[in-house]
VODREN-20326 format. One record per atom (N, C-alpha, C): residue in three letters; x, y, z. Coordinates in steps of 0.05 Angstrom, whole numbers. Example, Ala and Ser with C-alpha at 12.3 -4.5 7.8 and 13.67 -1.06 7.14 Angstrom:
<rs>
Ala, 264, -114, 156
Ala, 246, -90, 156
Ala, 264, -66, 156
Ser, 257, -45, 142
Ser, 273, -21, 143
Ser, 258, 1, 157
</rs>
This chain:
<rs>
Unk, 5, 96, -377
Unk, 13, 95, -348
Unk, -6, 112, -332
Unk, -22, 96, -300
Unk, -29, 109, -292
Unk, -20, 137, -281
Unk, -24, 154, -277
Unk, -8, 188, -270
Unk, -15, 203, -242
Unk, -34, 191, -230
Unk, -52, 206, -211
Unk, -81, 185, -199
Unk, -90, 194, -178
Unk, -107, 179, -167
Unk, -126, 178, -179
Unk, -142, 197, -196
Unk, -165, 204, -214
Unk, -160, 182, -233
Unk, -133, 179, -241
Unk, -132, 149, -266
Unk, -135, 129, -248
Unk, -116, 130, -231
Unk, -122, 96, -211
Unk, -146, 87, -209
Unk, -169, 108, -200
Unk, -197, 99, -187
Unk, -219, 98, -223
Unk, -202, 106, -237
Unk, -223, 100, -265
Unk, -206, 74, -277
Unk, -189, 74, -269
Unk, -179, 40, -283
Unk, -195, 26, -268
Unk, -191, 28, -239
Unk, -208, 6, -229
Unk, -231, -3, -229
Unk, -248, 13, -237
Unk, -278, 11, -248
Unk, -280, -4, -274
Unk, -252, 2, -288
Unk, -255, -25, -317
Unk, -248, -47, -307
Unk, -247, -58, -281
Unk, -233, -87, -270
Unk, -267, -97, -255
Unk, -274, -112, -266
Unk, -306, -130, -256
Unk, -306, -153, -247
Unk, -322, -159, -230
Unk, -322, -175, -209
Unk, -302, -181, -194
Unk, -294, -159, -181
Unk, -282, -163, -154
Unk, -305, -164, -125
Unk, -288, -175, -113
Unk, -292, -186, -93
Unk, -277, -180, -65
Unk, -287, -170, -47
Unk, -275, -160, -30
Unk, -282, -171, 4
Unk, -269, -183, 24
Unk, -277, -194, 53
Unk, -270, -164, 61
Unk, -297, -158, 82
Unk, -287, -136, 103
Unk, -286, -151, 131
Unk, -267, -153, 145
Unk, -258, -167, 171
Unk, -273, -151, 190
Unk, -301, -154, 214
Unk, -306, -136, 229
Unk, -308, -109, 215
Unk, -331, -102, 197
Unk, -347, -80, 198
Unk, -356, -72, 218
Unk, -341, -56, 243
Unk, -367, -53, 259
Unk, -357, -24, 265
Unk, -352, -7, 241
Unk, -352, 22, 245
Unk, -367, 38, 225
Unk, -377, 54, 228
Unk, -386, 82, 206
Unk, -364, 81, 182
Unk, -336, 86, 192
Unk, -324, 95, 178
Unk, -317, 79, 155
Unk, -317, 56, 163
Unk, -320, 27, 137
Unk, -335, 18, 136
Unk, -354, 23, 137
Unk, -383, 10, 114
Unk, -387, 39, 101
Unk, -388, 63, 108
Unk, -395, 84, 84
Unk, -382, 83, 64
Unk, -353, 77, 62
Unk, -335, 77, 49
Unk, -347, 45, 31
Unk, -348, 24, 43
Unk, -359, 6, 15
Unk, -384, 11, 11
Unk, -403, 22, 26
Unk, -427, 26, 15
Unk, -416, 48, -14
Unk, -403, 66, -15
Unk, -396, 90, -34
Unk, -392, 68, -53
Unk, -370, 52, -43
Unk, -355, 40, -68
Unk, -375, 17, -77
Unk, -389, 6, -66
Unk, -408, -2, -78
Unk, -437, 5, -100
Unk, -439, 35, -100
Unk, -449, 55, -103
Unk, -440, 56, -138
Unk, -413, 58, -131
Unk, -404, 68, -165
Unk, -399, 38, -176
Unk, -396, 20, -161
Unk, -389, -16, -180
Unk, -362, -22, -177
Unk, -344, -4, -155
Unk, -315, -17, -152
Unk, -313, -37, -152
Unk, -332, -57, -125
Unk, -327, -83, -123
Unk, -349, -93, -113
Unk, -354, -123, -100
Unk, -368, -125, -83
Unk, -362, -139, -61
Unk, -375, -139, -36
Unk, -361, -140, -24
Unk, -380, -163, 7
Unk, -362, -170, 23
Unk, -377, -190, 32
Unk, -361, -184, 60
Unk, -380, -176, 78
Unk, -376, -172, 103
Unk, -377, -192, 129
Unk, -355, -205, 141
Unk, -357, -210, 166
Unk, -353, -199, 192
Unk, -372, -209, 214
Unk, -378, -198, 242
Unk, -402, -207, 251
Unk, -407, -188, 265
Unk, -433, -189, 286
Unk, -459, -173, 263
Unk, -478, -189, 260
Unk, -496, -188, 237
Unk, -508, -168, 245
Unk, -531, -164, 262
Unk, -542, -144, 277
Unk, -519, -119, 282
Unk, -502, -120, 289
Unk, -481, -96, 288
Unk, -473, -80, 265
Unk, -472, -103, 243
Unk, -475, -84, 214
Unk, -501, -72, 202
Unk, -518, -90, 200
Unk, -545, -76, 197
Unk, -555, -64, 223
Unk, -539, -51, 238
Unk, -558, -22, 258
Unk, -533, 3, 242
Unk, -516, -5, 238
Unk, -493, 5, 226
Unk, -507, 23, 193
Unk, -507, -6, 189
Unk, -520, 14, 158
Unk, -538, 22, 159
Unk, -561, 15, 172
Unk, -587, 28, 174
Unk, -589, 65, 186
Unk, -561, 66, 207
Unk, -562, 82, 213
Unk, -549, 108, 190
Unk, -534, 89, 176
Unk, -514, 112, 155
Unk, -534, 113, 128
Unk, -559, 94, 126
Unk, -581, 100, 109
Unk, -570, 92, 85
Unk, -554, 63, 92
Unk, -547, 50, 66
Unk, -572, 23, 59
Unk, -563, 28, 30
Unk, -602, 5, 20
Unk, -573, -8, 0
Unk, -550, -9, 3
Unk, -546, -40, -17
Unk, -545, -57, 2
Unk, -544, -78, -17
Unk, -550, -105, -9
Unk, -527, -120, -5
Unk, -514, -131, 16
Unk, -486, -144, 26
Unk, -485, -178, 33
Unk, -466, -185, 27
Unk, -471, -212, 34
Unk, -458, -212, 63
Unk, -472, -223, 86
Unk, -452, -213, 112
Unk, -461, -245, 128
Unk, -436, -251, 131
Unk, -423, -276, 154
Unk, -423, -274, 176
Unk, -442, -284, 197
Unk, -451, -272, 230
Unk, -418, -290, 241
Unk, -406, -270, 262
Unk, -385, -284, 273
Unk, -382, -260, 296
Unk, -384, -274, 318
Unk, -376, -260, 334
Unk, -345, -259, 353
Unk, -338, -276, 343
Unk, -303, -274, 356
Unk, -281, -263, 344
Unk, -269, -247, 349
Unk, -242, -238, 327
Unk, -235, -260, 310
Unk, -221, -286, 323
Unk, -207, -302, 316
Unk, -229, -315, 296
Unk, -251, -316, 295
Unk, -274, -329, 280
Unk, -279, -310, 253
Unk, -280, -289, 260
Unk, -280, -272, 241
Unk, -256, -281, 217
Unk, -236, -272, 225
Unk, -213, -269, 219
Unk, -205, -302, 199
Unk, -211, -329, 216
Unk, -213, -344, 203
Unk, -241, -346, 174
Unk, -261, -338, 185
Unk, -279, -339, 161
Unk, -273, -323, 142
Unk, -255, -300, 139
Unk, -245, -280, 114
Unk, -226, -303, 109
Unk, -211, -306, 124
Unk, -190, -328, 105
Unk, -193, -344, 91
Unk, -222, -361, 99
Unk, -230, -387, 80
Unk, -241, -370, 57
Unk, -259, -351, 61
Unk, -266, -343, 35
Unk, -244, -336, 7
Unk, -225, -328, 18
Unk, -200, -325, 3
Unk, -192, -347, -6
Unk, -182, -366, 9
Unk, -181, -397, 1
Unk, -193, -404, -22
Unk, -225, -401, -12
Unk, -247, -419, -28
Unk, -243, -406, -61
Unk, -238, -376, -56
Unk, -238, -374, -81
Unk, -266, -349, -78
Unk, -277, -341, -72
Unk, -300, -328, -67
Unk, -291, -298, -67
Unk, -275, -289, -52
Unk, -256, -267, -50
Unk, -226, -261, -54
Unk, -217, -241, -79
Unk, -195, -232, -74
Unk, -176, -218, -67
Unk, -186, -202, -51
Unk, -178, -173, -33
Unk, -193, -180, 2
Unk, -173, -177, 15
Unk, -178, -169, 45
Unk, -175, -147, 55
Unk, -196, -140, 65
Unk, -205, -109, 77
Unk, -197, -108, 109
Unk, -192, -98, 121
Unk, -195, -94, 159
Unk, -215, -86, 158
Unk, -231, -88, 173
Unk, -248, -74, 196
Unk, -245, -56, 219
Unk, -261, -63, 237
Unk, -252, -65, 270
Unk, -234, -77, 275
Unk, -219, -101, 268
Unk, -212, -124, 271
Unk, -178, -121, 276
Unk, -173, -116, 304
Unk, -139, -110, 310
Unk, -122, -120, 288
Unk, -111, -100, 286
Unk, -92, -100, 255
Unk, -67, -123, 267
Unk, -60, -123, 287
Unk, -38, -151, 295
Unk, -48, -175, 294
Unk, -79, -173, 307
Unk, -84, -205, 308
Unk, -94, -215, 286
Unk, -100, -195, 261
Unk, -112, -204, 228
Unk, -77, -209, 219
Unk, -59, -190, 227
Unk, -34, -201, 209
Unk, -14, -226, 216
Unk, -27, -231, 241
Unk, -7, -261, 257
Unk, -29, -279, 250
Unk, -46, -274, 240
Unk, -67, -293, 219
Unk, -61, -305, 196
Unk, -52, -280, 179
Unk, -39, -275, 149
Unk, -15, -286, 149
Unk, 5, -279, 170
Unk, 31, -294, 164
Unk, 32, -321, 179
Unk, 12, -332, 183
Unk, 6, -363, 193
Unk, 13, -383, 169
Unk, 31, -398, 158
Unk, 24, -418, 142
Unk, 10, -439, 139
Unk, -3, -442, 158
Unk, -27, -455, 162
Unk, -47, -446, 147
Unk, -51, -425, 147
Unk, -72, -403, 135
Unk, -74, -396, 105
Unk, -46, -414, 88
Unk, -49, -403, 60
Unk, -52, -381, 50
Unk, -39, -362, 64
Unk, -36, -335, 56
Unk, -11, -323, 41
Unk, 5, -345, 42
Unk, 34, -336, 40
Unk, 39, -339, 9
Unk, 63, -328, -5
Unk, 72, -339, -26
Unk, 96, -341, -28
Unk, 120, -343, -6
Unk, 148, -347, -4
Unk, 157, -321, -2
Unk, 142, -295, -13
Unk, 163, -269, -17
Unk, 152, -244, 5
Unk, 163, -232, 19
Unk, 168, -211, 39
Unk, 141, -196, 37
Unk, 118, -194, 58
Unk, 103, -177, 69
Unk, 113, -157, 62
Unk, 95, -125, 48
Unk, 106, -104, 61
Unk, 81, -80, 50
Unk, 87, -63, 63
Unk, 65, -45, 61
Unk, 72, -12, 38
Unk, 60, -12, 20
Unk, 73, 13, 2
Unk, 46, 31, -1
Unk, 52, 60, 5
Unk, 32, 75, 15
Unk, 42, 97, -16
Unk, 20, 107, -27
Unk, 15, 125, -57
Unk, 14, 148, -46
Unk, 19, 170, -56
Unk, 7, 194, -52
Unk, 14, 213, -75
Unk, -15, 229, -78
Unk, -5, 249, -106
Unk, 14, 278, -101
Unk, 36, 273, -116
Unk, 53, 298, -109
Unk, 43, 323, -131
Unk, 23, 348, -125
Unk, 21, 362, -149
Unk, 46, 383, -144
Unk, 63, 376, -148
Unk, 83, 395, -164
Unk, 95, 381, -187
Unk, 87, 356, -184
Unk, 106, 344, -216
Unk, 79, 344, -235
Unk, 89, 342, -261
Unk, 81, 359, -290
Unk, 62, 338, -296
Unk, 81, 308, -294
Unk, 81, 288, -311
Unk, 67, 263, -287
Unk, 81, 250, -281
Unk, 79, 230, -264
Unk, 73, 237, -231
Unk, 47, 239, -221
Unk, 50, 250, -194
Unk, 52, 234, -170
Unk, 50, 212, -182
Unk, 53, 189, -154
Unk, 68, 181, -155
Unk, 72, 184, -120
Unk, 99, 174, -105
Unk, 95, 147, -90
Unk, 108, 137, -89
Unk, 109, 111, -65
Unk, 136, 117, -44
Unk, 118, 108, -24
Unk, 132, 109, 7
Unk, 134, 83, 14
Unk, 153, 64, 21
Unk, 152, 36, 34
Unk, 183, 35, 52
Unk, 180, 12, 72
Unk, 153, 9, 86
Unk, 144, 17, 108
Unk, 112, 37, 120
Unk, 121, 43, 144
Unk, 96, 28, 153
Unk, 100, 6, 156
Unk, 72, -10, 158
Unk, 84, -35, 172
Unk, 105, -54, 172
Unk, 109, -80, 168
Unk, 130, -88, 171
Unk, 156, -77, 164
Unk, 183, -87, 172
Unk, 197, -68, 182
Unk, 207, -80, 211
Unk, 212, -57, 231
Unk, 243, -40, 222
Unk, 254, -60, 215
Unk, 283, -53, 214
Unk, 300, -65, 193
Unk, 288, -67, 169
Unk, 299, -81, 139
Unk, 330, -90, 138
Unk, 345, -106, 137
Unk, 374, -108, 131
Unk, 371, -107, 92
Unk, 392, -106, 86
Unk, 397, -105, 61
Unk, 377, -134, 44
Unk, 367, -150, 55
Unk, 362, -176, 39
Unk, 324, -163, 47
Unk, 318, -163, 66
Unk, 290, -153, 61
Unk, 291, -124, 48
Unk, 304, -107, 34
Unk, 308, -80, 32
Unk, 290, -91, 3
Unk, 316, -114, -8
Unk, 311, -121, -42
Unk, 278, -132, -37
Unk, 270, -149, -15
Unk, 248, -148, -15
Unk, 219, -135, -21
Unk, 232, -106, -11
Unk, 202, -91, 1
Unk, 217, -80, -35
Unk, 226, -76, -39
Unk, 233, -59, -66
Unk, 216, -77, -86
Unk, 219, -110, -89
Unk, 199, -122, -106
Unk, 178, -121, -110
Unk, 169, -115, -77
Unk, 143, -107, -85
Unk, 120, -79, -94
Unk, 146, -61, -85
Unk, 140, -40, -89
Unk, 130, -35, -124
Unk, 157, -48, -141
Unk, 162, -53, -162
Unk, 135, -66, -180
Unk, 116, -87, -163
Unk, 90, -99, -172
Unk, 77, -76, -174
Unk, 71, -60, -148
Unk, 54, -36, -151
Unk, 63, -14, -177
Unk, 78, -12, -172
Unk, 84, 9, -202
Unk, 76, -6, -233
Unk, 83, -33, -230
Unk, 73, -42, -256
Unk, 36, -48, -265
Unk, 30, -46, -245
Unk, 1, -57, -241
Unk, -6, -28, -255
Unk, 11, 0, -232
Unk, -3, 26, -246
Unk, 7, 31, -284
Unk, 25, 17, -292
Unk, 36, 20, -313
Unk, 57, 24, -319
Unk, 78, 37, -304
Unk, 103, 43, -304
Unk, 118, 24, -303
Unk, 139, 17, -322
Unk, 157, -8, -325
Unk, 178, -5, -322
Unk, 185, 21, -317
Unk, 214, 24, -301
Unk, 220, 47, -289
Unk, 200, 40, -256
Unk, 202, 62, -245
Unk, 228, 70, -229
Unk, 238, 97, -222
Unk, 254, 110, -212
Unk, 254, 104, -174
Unk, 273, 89, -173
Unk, 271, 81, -136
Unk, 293, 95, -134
Unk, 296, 111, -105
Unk, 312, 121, -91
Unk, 311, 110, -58
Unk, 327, 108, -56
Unk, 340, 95, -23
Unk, 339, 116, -10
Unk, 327, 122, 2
Unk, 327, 146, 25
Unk, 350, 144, 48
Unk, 367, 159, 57
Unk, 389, 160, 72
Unk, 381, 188, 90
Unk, 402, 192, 103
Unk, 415, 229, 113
Unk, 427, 248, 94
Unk, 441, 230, 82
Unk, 455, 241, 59
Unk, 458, 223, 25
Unk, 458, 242, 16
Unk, 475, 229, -13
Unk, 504, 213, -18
Unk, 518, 219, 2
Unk, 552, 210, 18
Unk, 543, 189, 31
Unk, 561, 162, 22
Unk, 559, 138, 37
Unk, 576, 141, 69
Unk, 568, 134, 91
Unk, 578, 129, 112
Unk, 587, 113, 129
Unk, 612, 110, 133
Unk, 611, 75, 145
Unk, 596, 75, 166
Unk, 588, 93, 182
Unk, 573, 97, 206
Unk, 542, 93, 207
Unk, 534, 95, 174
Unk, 503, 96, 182
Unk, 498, 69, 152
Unk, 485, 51, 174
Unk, 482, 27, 152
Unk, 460, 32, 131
Unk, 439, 54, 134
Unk, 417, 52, 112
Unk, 444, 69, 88
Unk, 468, 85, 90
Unk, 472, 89, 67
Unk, 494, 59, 61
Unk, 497, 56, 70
Unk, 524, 23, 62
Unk, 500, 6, 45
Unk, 472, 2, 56
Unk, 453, -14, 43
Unk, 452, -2, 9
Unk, 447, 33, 14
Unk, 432, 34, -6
Unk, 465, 41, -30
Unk, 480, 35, -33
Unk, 504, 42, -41
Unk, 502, 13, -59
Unk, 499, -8, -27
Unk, 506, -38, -55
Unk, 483, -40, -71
Unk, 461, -30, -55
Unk, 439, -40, -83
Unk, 436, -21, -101
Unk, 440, 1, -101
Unk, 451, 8, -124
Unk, 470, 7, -148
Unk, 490, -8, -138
Unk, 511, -25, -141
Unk, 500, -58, -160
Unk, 485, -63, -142
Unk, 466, -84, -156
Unk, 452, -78, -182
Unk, 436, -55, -172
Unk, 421, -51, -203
Unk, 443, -43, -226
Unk, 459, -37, -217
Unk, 476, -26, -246
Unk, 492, -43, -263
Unk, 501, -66, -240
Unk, 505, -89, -254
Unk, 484, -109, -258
Unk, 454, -104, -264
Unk, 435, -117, -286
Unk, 430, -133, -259
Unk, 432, -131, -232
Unk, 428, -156, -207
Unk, 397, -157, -199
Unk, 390, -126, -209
Unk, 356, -121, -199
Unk, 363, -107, -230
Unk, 328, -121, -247
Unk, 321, -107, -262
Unk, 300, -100, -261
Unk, 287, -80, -288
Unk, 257, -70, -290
Unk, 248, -43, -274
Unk, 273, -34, -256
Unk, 269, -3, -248
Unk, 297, 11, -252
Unk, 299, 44, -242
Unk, 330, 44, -243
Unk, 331, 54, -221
Unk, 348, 40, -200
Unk, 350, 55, -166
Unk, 378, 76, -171
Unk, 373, 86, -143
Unk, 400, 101, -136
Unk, 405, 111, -113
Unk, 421, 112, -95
Unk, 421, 119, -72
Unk, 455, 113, -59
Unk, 453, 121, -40
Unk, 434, 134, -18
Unk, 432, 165, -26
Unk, 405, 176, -23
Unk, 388, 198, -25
Unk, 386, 219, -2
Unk, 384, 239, 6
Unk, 366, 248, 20
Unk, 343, 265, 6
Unk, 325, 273, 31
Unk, 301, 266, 22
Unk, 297, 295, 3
Unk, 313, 310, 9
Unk, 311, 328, -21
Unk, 318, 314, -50
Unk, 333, 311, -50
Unk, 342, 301, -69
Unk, 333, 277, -92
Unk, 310, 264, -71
Unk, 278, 248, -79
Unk, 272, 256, -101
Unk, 256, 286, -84
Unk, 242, 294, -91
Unk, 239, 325, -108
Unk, 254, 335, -102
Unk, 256, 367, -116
Unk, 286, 364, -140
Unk, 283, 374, -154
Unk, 297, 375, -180
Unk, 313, 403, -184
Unk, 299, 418, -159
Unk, 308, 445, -152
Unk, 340, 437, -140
Unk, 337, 424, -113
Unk, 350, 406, -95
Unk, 373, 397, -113
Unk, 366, 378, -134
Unk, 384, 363, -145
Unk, 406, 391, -161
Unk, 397, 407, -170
Unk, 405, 434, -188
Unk, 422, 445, -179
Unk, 426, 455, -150
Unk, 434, 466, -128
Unk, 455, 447, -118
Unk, 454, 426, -122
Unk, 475, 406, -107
Unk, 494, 396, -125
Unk, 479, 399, -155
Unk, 491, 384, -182
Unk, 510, 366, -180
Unk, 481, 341, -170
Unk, 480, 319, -169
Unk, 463, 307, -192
Unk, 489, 280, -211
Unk, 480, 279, -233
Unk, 468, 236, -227
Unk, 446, 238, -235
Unk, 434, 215, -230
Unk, 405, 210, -247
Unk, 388, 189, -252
Unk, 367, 185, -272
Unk, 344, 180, -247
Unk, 347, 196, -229
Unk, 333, 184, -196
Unk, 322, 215, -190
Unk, 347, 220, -183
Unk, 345, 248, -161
Unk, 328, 267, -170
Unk, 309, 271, -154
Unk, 288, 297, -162
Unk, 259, 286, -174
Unk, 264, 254, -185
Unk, 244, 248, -200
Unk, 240, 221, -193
Unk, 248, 212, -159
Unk, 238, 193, -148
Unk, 206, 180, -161
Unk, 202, 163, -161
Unk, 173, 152, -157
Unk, 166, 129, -133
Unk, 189, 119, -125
Unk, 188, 99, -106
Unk, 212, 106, -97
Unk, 198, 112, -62
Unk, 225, 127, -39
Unk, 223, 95, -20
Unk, 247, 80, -16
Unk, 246, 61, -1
Unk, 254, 76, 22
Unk, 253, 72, 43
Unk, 259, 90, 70
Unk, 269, 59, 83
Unk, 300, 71, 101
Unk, 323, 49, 119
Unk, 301, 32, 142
Unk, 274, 51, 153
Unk, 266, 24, 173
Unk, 237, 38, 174
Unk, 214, 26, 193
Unk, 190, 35, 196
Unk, 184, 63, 197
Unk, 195, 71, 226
Unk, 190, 94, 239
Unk, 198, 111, 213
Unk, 217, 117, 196
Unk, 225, 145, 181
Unk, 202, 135, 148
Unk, 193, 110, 135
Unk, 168, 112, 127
Unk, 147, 111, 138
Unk, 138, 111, 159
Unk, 113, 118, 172
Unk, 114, 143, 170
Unk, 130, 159, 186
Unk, 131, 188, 192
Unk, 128, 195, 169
Unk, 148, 197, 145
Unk, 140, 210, 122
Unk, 116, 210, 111
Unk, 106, 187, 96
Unk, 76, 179, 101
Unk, 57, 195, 109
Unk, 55, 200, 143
Unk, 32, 205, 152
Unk, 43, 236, 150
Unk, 67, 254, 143
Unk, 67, 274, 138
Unk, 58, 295, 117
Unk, 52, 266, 91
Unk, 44, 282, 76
Unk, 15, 282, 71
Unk, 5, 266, 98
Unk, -27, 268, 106
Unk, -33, 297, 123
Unk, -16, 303, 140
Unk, -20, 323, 167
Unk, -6, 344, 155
Unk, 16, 345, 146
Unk, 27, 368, 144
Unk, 16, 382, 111
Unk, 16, 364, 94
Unk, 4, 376, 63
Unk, -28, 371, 61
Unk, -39, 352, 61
Unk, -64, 346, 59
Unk, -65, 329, 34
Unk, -54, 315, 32
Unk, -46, 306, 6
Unk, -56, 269, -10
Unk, -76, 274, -19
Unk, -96, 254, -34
Unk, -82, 215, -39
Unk, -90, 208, -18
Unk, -67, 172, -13
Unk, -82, 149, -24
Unk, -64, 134, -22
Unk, -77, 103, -29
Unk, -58, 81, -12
Unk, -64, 69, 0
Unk, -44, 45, 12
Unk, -52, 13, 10
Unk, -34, -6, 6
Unk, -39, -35, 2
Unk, -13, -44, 20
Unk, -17, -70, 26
Unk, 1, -96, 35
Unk, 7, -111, 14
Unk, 25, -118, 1
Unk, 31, -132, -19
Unk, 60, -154, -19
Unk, 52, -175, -29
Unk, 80, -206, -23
Unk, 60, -226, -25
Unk, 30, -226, -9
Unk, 22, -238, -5
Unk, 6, -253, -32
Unk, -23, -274, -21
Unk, -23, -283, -45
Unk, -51, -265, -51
Unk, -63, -250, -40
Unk, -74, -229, -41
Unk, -79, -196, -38
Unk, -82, -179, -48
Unk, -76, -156, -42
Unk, -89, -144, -9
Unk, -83, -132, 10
Unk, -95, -131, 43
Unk, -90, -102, 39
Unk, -112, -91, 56
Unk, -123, -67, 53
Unk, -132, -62, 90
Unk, -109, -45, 93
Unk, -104, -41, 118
Unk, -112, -6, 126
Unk, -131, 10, 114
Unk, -128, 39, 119
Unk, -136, 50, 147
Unk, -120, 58, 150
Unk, -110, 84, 172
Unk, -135, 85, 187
Unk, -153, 81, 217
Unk, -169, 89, 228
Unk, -179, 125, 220
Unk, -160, 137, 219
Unk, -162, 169, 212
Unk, -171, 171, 189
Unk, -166, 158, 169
Unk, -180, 169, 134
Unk, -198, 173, 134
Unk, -209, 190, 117
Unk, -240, 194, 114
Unk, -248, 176, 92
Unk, -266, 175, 79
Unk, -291, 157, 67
Unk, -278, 155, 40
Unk, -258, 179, 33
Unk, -253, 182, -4
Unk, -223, 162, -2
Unk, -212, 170, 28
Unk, -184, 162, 32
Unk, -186, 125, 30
Unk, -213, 114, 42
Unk, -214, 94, 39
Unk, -222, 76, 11
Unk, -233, 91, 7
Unk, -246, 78, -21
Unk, -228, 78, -40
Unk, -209, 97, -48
Unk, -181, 97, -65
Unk, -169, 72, -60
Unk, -167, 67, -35
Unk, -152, 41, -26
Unk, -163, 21, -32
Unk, -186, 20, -32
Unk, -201, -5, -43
Unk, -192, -5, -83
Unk, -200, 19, -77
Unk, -195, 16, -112
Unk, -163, 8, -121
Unk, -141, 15, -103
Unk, -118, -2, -107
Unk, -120, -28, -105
Unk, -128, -34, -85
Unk, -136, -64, -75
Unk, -141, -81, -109
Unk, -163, -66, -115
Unk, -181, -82, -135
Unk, -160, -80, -164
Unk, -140, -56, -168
Unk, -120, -53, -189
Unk, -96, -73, -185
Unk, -93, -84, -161
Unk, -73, -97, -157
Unk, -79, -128, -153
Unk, -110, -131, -157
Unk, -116, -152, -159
Unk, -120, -174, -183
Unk, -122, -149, -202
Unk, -133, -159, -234
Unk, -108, -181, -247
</rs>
């Protein structure tokens, strides 16, 4: 089982010939990042946009690999030429760019577009927790993609969360339902949600992880928390996948343990019929390239 980001990004270097569309290269901050990852053999990768815009781009960041790049100068042109490549078969990972993250995803969820595969969009963001011994990655979903989950997209974003853990190796990872409290409330529907699907998994309804909830967010994560409350569960303290009730409270968490810890990430889009690689305008160069290297682990 992978354990940490240092395994993630060395598995993915045993995964060959990938193939990667970058939608609108037209920043520093994403071409250094595949020029790097191109550098060590993550993937390769094939850029659309404005041709002259990427080569003043790389020339300026004093990159010498060699790219395959698609001259397009319209979003919507762009955007359609990553798609066909996906189609054709040429590429299996979609990168952003420049390229407005709404008008590439009302692209993606087009069925016209053959992007789909019947099961729930959703976005699940990694990060290494070093206080655990054993297993340090956590998953956060979703603060990316579904604004306000009811119970039927909840089981959704949880399936897929569930692909990501198995891809890293773990075959029955620990999900906790994030709430206010550990106490169900008739008042607050994220704990009524996370009560029946817990409810579900115990009667065999969801298999292949063990959930439990509703949680709060100590109780995730600290084992201290759980000690102190003696609260008895196969979850609490030793979360690996925190589903959070709607966007805003996994986003926030998320980007907290960017700003407030400093703490080493990886993020993907996953349902679809390819892995999408959406990172953060803010990441730096290592923050991106991890992500590619999920990209490329979740692609094999």
């Amino acid at each position: 089982m992978i354990k940490n980001l240092k395994e993630l990004f060395e598995k993915a270097l045993t995964i060959k010939n990938k193939n990667v569309v970058v939608v609108q290269p037209h920043n520093k901050e994403t071409l250094i990042a595949v020029c790097e990852a191109t550098k060590v053999g993550l993937a390769n990768f094939h850029l659309v946009g404005n041709e002259q815009t990427i080569k003043n781009i790389l020339e300026e960041i004093n990159c010498k690999c060699e790219f395959q790049i698609y001259h397009e100068e319209e979003s919507n042109c762009t955007i359609a030429k990553s798609i066909s490549l996906i189609n054709e078969g040429k590429c299996s990972i979609l990168m952003k760019g420049s390229v407005d993250t709404s008008t590439l995803m009302k692209a993606i969820f087009d069925p016209a577009n053959n992007m789909r595969t019947g099961m729930l969009f959703s976005d699940v963001f990694i990060f290494e927790f070093p206080k655990r011994t054993d297993n340090k990655l956590v998953m956060i979903t979703d603060g990316g993609l579904n604004l306000n989950p009811d119970l039927q997209a909840k089981l959704g974003i949880i399936q897929n969360a569930l692909k990501v853990a198995y891809a890293l190796g773990n075959n029955n990872p620990r999900v906790a339902l994030l709430s206010a409290s550990e106490k169900v409330n008739p008042k607050l529907q994220s704990s009524i949600d996370a009560a029946e699907i817990t409810k579900m998994n115990r009667e065999g309804k969801i298999s292949g992880c063990i959930i439990d909830g509703p949680l709060a967010l100590d109780l995730c994560i600290s084992e201290e928390a759980v000690i102190e409350k003696n609260i008895k569960s196969e979850v609490a303290g030793k979360a690996e996948i925190i589903v959070a009730p709607n966007i805003e409270t996994a986003n926030s968490l998320a980007k907290s343990t960017q700003y407030f810890a400093n703490l080493p990430h990886a993020q993907v889009i996953v349902g679809g019929k390819i892995p999408i690689l959406i990172p953060s305008r803010a990441d730096k160069c290592e923050e991106k390239v991890r992500t590619i290297a999920l990209g490329v682990l979740m692609s094999a």
